[in-house]
C-alpha positions in Angstrom: 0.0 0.0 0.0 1.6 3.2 -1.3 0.6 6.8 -0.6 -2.2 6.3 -3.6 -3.5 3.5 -2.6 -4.1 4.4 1.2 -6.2 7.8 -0.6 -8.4 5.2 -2.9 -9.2 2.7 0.0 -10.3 5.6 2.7 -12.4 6.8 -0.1 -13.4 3.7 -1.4 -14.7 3.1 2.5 -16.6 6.0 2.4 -18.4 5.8 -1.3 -18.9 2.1 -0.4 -20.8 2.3 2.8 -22.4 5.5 1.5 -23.9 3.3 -1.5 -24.4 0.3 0.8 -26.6 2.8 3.2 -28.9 4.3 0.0 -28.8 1.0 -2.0 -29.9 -1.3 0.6 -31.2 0.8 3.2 -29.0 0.2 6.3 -29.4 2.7 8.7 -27.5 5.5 9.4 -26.2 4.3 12.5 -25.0 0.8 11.6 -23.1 2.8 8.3 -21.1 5.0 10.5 -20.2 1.9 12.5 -19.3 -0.1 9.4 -17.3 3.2 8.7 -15.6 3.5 11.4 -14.6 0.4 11.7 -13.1 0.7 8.1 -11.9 3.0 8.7 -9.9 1.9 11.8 -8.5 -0.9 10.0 -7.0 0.5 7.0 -5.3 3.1 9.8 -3.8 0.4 11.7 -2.5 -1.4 8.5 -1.0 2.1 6.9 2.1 2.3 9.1 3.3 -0.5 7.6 3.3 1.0 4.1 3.5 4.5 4.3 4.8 6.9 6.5 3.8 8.7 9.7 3.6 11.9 7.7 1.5 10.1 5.3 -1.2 9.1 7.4 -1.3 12.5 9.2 -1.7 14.6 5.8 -4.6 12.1 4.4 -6.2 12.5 7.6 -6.1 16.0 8.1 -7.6 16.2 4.1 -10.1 14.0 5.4 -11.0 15.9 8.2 -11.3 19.0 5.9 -13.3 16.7 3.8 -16.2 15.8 6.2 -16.0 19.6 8.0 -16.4 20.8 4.4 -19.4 18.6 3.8 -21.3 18.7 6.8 -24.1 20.4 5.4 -24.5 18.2 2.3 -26.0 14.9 2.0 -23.0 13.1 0.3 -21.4 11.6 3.4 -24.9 11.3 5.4 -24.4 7.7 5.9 -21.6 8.6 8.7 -22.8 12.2 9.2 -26.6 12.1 9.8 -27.1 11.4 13.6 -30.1 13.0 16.2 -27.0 13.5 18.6 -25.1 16.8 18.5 -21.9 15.9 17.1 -18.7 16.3 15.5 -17.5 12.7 16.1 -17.0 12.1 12.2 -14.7 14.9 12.0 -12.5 14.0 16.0 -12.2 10.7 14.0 -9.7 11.4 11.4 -8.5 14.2 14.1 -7.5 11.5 16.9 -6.0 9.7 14.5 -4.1 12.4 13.7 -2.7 13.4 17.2 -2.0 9.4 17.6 0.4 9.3 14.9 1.9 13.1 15.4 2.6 11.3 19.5 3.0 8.3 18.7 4.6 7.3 15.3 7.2 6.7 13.6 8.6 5.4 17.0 5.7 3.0 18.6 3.6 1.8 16.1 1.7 -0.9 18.3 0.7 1.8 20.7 -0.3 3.8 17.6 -1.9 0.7 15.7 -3.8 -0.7 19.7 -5.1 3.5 19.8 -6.9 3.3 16.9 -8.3 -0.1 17.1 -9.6 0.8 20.2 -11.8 3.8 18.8 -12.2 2.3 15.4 -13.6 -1.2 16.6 -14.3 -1.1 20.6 -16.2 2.6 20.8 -18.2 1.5 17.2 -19.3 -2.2 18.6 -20.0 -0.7 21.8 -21.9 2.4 20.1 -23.8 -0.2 17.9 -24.9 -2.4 20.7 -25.5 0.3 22.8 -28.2 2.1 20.5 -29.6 -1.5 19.6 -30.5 -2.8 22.5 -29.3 -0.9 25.7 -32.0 0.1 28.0 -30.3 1.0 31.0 -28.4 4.4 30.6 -26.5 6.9 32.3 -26.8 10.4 31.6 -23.6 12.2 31.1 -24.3 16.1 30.1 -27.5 15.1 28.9 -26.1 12.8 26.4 -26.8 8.5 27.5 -25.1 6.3 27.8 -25.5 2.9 27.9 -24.6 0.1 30.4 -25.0 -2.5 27.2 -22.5 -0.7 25.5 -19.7 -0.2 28.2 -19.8 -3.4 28.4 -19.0 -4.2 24.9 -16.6 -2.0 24.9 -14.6 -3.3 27.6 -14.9 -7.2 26.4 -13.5 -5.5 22.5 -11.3 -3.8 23.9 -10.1 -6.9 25.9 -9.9 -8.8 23.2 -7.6 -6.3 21.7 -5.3 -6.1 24.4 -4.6 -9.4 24.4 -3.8 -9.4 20.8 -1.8 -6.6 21.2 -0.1 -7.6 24.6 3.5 -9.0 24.7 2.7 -11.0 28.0 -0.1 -11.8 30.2 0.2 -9.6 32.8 -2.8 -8.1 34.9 -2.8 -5.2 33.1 -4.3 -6.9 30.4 -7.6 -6.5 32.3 -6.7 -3.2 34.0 -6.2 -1.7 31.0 -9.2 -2.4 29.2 -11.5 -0.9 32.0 -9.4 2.5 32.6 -10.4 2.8 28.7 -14.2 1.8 29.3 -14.5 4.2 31.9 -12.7 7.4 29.5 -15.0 6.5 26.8 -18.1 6.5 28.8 -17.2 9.7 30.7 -16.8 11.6 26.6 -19.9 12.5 25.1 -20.7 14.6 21.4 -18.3 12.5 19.8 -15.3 13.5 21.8 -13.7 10.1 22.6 -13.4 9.5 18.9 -10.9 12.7 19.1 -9.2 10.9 23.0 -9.6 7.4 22.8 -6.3 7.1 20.4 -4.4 8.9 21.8 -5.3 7.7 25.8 -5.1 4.1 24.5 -1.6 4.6 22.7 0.2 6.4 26.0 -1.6 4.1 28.4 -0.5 1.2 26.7 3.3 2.3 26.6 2.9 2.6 30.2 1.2 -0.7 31.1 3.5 -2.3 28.6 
């Protein structure tokens, strides 16, 4: 994966949920999850192809992107949402911040970052607006006890994929993360969650 092709596949993502979502009617919420999770994974494969400065430029054109085009209808499958947020646009900005921190030096604290916001906060946002019923309101925005809890078992999962040794931080770490993502609301912990997860796990590990 070269410079051109990292460009083609994040938009590729985008045009492919985006015709996925009009085409056979997903809704907006489970697009921006399939996006997001996309999108998180073609982030953690990119340092192996391209470099830091790479991913920072196509992300801050992204951001630009979906600022730029918040009051079309083009990205609506990732941007249309009855919350007040700017979590489409923190996403491309905390991956940002995690590879300006983080990269070209620790690229499994960068790459464990952004699977945790790209694949623990979208499985636990998904299953939280699916089927949580108990919530929690945190400045008026809820949050669910469903979700939390999908979050920490994903992002579980992902420390121990990411772990060099089993250690007890493997399930410490996990639920310091659970707690900063349910204590962010309007989309903030898309911006935090990468770059919290990336330092906490040079720390645990």
């Amino acid at each position: 994966m070269n410079v051109t092709i990292f460009i083609i596949a994040s938009f590729a993502l985008l045009s492919i949920v985006e015709v996925f979502k009009r085409k056979l009617k997903i809704s907006n919420d489970l697009a921006r999850r399939l996006a997001h999770i996309g999108a998180g994974l073609i982030n953690i494969a990119a340092p192996f192809f391209v470099s830091h400065l790479a991913i920072i430029v196509v992300n801050v054109a992204f951001a630009g992107l979906l600022l730029a085009s918040r009051n079309t209808d083009y990205f609506s499958s990732i941007q249309t949402t009855k919350r007040r947020t700017y979590g489409d646009v923190y996403f491309p900005l905390g991956i940002i911040a995690a590879a300006v921190i983080l990269l070209p030096e620790n690229v499994a604290a960068f790459q464990y970052g952004v699977a945790i916001m790209g694949i623990s906060d979208a499985l636990a946002g998904l299953v939280g607006e699916r089927w949580g019923k108990k919530t929690v309101s945190i400045l008026g925005t809820p949050k669910t006890l469903a979700g939390a809890l999908v979050f920490y078992v994903s992002s579980l999962v992902i420390t121990l994929l990411f772990a060099p040794q089993l250690v007890l931080a493997v399930l410490i770490l996990p639920l310091i993360l659970t707690a900063v993502e349910f204590m962010f609301v309007y989309g903030l912990d898309n911006l935090v969650l990468p770059v919290v997860s990336g330092l906490l796990f040079l720390t645990f590990f």
